[in-house]
C-alpha positions in Angstrom: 28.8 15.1 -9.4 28.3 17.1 -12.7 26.5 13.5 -14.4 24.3 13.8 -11.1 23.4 17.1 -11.2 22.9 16.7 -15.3 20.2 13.6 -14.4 22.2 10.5 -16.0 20.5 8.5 -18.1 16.6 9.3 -17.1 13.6 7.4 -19.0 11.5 10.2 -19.9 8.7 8.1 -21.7 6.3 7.6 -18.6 6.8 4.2 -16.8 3.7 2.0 -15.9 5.6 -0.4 -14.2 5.1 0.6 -10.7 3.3 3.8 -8.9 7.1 3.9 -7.0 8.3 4.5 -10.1 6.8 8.3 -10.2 8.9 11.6 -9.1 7.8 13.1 -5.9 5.1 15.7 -6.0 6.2 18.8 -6.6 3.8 20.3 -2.8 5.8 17.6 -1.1 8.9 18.9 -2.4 7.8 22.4 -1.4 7.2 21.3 2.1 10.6 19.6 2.6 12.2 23.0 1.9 9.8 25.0 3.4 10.7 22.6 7.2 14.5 23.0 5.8 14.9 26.3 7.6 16.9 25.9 11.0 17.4 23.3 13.3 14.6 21.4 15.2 14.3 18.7 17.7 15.6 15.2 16.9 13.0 12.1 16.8 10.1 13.3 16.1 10.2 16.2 19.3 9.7 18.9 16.6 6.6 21.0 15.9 5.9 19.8 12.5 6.1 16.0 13.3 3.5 16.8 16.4 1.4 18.6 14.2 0.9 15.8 11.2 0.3 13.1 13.5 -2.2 15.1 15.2 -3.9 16.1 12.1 -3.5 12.2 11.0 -5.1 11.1 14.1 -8.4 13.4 13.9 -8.0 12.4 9.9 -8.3 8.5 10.7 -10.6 8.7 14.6 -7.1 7.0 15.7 -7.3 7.0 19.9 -3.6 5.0 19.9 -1.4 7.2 17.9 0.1 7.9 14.6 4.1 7.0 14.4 6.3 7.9 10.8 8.2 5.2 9.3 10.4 5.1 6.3 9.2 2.5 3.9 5.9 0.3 3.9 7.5 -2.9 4.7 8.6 -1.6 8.0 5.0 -0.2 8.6 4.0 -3.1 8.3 6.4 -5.0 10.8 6.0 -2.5 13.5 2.2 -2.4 13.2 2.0 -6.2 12.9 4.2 -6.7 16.2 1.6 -4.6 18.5 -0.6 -7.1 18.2 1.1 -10.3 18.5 2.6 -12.6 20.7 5.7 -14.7 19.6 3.5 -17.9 19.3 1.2 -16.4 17.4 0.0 -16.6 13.0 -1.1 -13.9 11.2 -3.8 -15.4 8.6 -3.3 -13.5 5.7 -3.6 -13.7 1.5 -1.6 -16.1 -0.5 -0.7 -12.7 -2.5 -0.6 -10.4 0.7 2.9 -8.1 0.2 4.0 -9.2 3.6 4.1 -13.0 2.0 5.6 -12.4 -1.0 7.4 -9.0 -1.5 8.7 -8.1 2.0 11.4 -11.3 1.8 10.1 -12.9 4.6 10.6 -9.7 7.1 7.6 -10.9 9.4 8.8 -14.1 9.8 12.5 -12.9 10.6 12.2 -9.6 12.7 9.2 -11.0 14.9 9.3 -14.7 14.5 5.6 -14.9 13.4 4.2 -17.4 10.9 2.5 -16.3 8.2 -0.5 -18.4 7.6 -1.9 -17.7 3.9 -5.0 -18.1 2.6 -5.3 -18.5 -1.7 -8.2 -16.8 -2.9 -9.1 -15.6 -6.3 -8.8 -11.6 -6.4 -6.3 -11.3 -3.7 -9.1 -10.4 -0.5 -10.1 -12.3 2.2 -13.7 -13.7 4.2 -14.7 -14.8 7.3 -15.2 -18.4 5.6 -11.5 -18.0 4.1 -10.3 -17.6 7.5 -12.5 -19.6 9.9 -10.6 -23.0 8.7 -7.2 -21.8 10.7 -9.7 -21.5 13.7 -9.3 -24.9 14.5 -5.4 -25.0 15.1 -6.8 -23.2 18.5 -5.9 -24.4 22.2 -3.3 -27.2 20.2 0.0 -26.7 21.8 1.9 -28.1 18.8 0.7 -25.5 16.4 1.0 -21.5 16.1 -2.2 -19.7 17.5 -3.9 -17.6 15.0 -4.5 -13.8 16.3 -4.5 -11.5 13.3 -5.8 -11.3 9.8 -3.9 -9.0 7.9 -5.6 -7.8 4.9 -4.3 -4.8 2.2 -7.0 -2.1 0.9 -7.1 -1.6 -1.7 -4.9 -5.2 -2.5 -2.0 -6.5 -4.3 -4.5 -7.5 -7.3 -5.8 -3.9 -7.5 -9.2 -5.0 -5.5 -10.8 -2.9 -2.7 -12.4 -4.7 0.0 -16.3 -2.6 0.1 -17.1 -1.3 3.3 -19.7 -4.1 4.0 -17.1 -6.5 3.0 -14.9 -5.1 5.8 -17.8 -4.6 8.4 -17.9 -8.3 7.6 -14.5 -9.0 8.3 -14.5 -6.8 11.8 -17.3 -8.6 13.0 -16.0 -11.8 12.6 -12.8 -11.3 14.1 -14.3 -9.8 17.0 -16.2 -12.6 18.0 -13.7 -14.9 17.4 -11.0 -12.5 19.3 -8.8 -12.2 16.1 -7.9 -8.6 15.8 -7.4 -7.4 12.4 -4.8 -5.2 10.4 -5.0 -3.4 7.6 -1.7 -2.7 4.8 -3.0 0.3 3.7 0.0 1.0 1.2 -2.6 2.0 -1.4 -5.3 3.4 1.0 -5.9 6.7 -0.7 -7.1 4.7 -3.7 -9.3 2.3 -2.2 -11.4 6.0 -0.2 -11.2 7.3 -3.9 -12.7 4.4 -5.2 -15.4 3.7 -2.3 -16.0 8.0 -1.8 -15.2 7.3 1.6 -13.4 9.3 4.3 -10.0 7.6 5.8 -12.0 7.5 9.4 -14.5 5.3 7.2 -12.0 3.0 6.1 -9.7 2.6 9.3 -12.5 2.6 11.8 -12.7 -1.3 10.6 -9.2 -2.1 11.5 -6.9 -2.0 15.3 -4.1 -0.8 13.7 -3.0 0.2 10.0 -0.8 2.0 7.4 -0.9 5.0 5.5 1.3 5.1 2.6 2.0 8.4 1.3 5.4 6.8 -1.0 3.1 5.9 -3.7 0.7 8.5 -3.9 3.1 11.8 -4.3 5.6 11.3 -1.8 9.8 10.4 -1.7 9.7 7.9 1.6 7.1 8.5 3.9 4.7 5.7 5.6 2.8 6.2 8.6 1.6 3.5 11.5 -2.1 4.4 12.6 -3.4 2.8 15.8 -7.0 2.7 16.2 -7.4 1.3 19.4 -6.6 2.6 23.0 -3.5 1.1 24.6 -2.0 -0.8 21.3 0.3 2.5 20.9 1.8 2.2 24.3 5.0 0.1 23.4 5.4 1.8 19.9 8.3 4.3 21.0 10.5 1.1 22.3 9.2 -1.2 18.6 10.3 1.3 16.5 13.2 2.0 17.5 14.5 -1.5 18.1 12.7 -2.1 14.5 15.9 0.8 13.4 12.9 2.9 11.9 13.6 6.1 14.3 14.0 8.6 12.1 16.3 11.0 13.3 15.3 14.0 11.7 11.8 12.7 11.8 10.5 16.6 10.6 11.7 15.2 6.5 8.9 12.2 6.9 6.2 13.9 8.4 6.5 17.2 5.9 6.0 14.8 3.1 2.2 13.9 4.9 1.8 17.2 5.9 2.0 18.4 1.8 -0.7 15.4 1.4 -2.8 16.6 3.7 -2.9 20.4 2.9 -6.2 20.9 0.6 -7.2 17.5 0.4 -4.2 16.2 -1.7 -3.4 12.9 -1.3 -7.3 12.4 -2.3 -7.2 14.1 -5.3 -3.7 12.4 -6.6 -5.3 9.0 -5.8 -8.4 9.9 -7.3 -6.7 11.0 -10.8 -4.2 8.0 -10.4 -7.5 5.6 -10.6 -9.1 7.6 -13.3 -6.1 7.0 -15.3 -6.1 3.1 -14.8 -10.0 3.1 -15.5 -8.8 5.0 -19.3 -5.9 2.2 -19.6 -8.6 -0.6 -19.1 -11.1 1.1 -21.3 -8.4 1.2 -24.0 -7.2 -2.1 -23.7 -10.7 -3.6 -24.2 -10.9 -5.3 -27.7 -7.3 -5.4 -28.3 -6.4 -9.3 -29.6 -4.5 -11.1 -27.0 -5.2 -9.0 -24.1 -7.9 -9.9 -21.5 -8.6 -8.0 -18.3 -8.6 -10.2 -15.5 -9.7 -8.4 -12.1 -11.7 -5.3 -12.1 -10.1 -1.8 -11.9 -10.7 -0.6 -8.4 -7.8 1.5 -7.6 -4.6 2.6 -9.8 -3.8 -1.1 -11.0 -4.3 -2.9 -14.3 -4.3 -6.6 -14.4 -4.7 -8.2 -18.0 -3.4 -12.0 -19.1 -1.9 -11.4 -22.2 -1.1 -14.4 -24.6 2.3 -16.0 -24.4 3.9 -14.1 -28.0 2.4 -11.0 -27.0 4.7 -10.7 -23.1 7.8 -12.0 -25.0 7.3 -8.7 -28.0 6.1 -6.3 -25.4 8.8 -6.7 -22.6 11.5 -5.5 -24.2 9.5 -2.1 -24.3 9.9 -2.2 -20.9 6.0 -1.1 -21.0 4.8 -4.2 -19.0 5.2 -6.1 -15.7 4.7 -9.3 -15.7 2.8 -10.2 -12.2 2.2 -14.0 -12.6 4.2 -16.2 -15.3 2.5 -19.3 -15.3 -1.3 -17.3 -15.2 0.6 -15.6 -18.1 -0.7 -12.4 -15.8 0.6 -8.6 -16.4 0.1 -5.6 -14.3 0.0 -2.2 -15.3 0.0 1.1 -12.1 -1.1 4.8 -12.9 0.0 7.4 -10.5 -0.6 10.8 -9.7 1.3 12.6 -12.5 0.2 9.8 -14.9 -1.6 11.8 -18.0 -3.9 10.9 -20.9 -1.5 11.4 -23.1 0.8 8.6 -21.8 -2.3 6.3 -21.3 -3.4 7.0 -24.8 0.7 6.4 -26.0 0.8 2.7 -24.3 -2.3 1.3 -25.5 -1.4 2.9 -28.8 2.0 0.9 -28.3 0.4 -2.4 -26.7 -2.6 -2.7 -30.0 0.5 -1.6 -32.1 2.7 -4.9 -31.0 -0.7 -7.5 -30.8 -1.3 -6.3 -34.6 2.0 -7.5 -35.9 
């Protein structure tokens, strides 16, 4: 217990591996001790949890509900079965998190096939998706129903709102209905200056993560439409994600929320990936590959230059054979340790 409390062996140079790499926000600390006082209803029947999904719900225009869940991967399963049947595909990126970093949790907890799309900077069109129209009305082959998009995406991208007006549209009239992983959602609104309400209006149901913009485990299920929220109490519990002392998750949003936080975190977290890029520009062996858009750097790096710099453990390498790297900024990211890793990365590309 005394190496606990002590902190163990803690990397103190700041980590650009992953935004989940970041400590919790010190307000969303604050809060958890703050709704630490007493005892309080059980599954979500206490006034704090009421009062965050309220204030989420006028936040996004949701008319179905907001519903706390513990990590984004079981956001995304719960929000993904409210709108499927068991024959039915969700059309989604090649790179989409629920393909390739969820270990295949769609496909085993509802049964669904994921039906991915490649495409160059990780987002979807109608013309991307329109091919898996005509696997419709054949018996033999899982019916597509819902494109699942991420804003902003895997790649660091954010869909613009004309691009998702575009999207909306399309899957109306072909009665797709459309979800959004919105993991990284308070970076795509800081990139587009848009409200939440501007982003999710586009979507039937979606997720708000708060883990990687300030907060310890905290996700949240919005449901735009009326009626998709009906069977979440039943989902989410057989899903295991029924928090028991649901008041821990729903503090964490309610810090976010107070003054416009979980804005101005994302909004700093880009800024610092916009100074990373601008730094890296010029430097021999690096080339940016996708534009910054939210908190994520994506450079190809030669082949000698990966092999020097991961031992530093400065870099995470994203794509092997695209010879692809990522970098993510967070909230508590600083100039300072911007200016220290490109210092480090034109240091190694010199030698």
């Amino acid at each position: 217990m005394s190496n606990l409390r002590s902190g163990g062996p803690v990397v103190r140079r700041r980590s650009f591996g992953s935004d989940n790499h970041a400590a919790a926000h010190p307000a969303v600390l604050a809060m958890l001790v703050a709704v630490n006082e007493g005892d309080a209803p059980a599954y979500g029947a206490d006034p704090w949890t009421e009062q965050t999904a309220t204030d989420l719900s006028k936040a996004f225009g949701a008319h179905g509900g907001v519903f706390f869940v513990g990590t984004g991967s079981a956001a995304n399963v719960l929000g993904l079965s409210l709108l499927l049947r068991p024959y039915e595909g969700v059309v989604c990126p090649a790179t989409a998190h629920i393909n390739v970093d969820e270990c295949g949790a769609t496909e085993r907890i509802l049964g669904n096939k994921l039906l991915t799309v490649p495409t160059p900077d990780g987002k979807l069109t109608p013309a991307l998706v329109e091919p898996w129209l005509a696997w419709r009305g054949d018996e033999h082959r899982v019916q597509p129903r819902v494109v699942a998009i991420a804003q902003a995406t895997e790649q660091g991208t954010c869909y613009t709102r004309s691009e998702l007006r575009e999207l909306r549209d399309f899957c109306s009239a072909h009665a797709l209905r459309l979800y959004i992983d919105g993991a990284r959602l308070a970076n795509a609104a800081a990139h587009l200056d848009c409200s939440l309400a501007d982003l999710a209006g586009y979507a039937d149901v979606l997720s708000f993560g708060a883990t990687k913009n300030g907060a310890l485990a905290a996700e949240a299920v919005v449901v735009m439409r009326e009626g998709l929220g009906t069977e979440v109490p039943f989902l989410r519990k057989q899903q295991m994600q029924l928090v028991s002392k649901m008041r821990y998750v729903a503090a964490q949003f309610a810090a976010l929320l107070e003054d416009g936080l979980w804005l101005r975190n994302a909004q700093h977290a880009n800024a610092m990936a916009l100074r990373l890029a601008k730094g890296l520009r010029g430097t021999p062996g690096v080339q940016l590959c996708q534009p910054v858009q939210s908190n994520a750097v994506f450079a190809c790096l030669d082949t000698d230059l990966i092999e020097r710099l991961l031992p530093t453990g400065q870099v995470h390498v994203w794509d092997a054979r695209a010879r692809m790297v990522r970098w993510m900024t967070a909230y508590n990211t600083t100039e300072a340790d911007v200016d220290a890793l490109v210092g480090d990365i034109r240091q190694v590309a010199a030698r």
